[in-house]
N, C-alpha and C positions, 0 to 999 in steps of 0.2 A: 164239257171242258175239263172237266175236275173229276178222278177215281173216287172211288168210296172211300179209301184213307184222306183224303183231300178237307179242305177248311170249309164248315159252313158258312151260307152268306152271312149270318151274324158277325160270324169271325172275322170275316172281310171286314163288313163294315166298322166294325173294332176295330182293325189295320188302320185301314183306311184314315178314315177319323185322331189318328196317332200322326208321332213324326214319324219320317223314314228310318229314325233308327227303332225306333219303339213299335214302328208296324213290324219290322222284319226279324227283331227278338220272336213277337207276337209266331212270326206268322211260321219261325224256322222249323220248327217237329214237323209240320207237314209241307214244304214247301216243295220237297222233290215229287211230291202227289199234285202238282200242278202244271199248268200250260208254261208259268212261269219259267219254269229251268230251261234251261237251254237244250236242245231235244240231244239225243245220243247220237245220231246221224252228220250233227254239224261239227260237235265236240273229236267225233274218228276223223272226219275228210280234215278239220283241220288239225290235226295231228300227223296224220301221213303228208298234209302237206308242210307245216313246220321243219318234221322230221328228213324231208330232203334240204332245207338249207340250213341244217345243223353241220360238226355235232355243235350241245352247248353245256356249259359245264351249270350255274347255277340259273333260276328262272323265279319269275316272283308272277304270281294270278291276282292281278287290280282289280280290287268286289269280289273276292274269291264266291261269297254266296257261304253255299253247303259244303263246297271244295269239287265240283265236277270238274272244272280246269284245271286242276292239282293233277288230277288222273292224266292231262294232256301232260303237263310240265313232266309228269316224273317217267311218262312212257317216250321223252328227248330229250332230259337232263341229267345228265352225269354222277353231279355231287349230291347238289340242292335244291330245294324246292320251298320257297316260301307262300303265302295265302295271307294275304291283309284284305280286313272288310273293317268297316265301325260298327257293325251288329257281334255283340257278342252271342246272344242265340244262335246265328249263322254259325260262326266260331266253334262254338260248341259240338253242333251237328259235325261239322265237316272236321273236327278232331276226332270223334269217334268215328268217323266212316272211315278212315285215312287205315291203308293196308301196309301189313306190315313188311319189308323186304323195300327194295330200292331204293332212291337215293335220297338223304335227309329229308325230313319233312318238319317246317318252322310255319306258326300260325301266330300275327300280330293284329293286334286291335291299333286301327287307326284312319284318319280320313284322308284317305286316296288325296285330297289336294295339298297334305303335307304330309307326305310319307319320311318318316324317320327312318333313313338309309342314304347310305352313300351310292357313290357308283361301285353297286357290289354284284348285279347280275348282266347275264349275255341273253337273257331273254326275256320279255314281257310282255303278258298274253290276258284279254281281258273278255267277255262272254256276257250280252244282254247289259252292261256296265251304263251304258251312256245316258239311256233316258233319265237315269237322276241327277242331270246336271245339266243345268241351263245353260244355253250358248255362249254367255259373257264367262261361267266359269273355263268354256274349254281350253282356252290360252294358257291356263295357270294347270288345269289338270296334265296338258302335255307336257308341259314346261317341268314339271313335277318328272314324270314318265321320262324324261329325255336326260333325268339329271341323275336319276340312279341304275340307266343302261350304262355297260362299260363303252368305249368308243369301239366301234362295230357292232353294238350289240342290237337287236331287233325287238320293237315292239308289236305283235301280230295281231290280228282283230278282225272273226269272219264280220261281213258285212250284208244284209238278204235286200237285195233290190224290191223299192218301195211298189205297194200294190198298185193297181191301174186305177187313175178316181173312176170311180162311178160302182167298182167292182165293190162286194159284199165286206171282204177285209179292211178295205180302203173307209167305206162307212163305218164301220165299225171301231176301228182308229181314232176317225174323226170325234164319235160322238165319246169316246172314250177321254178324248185332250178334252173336248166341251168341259165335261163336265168335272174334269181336273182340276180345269182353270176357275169355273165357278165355285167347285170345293175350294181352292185356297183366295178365292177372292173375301168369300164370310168367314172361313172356320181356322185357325192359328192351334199349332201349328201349319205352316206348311208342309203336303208330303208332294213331291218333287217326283213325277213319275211322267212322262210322256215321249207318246209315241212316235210325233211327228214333229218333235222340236228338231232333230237333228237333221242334216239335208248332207246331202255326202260333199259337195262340193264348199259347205264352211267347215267339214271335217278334215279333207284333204287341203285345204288352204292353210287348217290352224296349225295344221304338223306342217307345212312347209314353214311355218313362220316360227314355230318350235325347234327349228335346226334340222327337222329329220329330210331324210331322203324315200321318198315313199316309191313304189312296186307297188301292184294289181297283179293277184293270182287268180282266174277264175276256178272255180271249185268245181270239176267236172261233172261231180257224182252228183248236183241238183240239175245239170243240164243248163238249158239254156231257152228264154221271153221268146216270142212271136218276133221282136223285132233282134232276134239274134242274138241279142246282150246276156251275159250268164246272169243266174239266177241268183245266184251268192256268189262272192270274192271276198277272198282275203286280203285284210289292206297289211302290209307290210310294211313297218316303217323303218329307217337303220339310222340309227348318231352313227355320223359320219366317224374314221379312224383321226386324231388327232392331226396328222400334217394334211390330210384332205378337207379339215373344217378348218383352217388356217391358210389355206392356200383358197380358200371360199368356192364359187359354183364351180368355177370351169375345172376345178381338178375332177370334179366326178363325172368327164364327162368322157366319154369313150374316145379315146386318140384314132384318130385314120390309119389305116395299115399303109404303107410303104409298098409302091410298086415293084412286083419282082421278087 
């Protein structure tokens, strides 16, 4: 699972054994040497598909990480390009990765559930983000997300349809939250990492109650399950344009054409 530049298990278990902010100082020199990042295959398809419902002028990466999503925002954003995580290790790496040429590039230390920013971007885009937040935070983290898009702006986020039970991933998952959950039940800090806390149907419910207007893109390029269903989609979410969140649901809703 891990290249030779990759963390030994010690290192892990050093991680591990930390908070979430102090595993991922810890862990950021080698992190792009892990399973962890978010693979390069998912980071292109969803860029080319962003990239068709732009353009967008500025865009902000929620958990930037090392800055892999930076590389999406800045190959559909115009001006600007922001990167907020609370690791400043993270921070660091992905300041020095950051290439030079295209459009601004701004890295802020802070925690995604109180992002210091107004409504100052038309896009925001997040990658592997979710497992470190418990279901009772996700109300307040979209709530967050929904207040510094400008009105029309999109929040994007691929999504990979959960393994089949019984299947080898799907074990593996499992025994992976087990022993999360028994890590933070003895050892304090908690570190805040799982796989299977999130279920798509209290994700798509918390953005509907977050104001957004969500879309499903399926993402061609992984294909598509046995029972027909894509493989990955992009959840799409939009703050409605101000007279249409003022006029409430039925303005977003498609008018009937007119016979003739």
């Amino acid at each position: 699972m891990f290249s030779p530049e990759g963390p030994r298990l010690r290192e892990l278990a050093v991680q591990m054994l930390s908070s979430v902010e102090r595993g991922y100082d810890l862990l950021a020199p080698k992190f792009d040497h892990t399973p962890f990042r978010t693979p390069d295959s998912v980071l292109e398809a969803t860029a080319a598909a962003v990239r068709r419902l732009g353009p967008f002028d500025s865009g902000l990466d929620l958990c930037c990480g090392t800055g892999a999503g930076m590389e999406v925002l800045a190959g559909v954003c115009r001006r600007s390009v922001t990167g907020v995580d609370f690791s400043a290790g993270m921070l660091d790496v992905a300041r020095e990765r950051t290439r030079p040429g295209g459009p601004a590039a701004a890295w802020v230390r802070a925690d995604a559930r109180a992002l210091p920013f107004g409504p100052a971007f038309d896009l925001v885009v997040s990658f592997g983000a979710f497992g470190h937040f418990l279901p009772r935070e996700l109300p307040g983290l979209f709530t967050q997300v929904h207040r510094v898009l400008r009105p029309g702006g999109r929040f994007a986020f691929p999504v990979v349809a959960p393994p089949r039970p019984g299947s080898l991933v799907y074990g593996m998952f499992l025994v992976f939250d087990a022993a999360m959950r028994v890590r933070n039940a003895v050892w304090r800090p908690p570190f805040v990492m799982y796989y299977r806390s999130l279920r798509f149907g209290a994700l798509r419910r918390e953005l509907d109650r977050a104001g957004f207007r969500v879309a499903l893109h399926p993402l061609p390029e992984f294909g598509r399950r046995p029972d027909g269903s894509p493989r990955v989609r992009l959840v799409v979410a939009e703050r409605p344009a101000e007279r249409e969140a003022a006029r409430g649901p039925s303005a977003v809703r498609v008018r009937p054409r007119r016979a003739g």
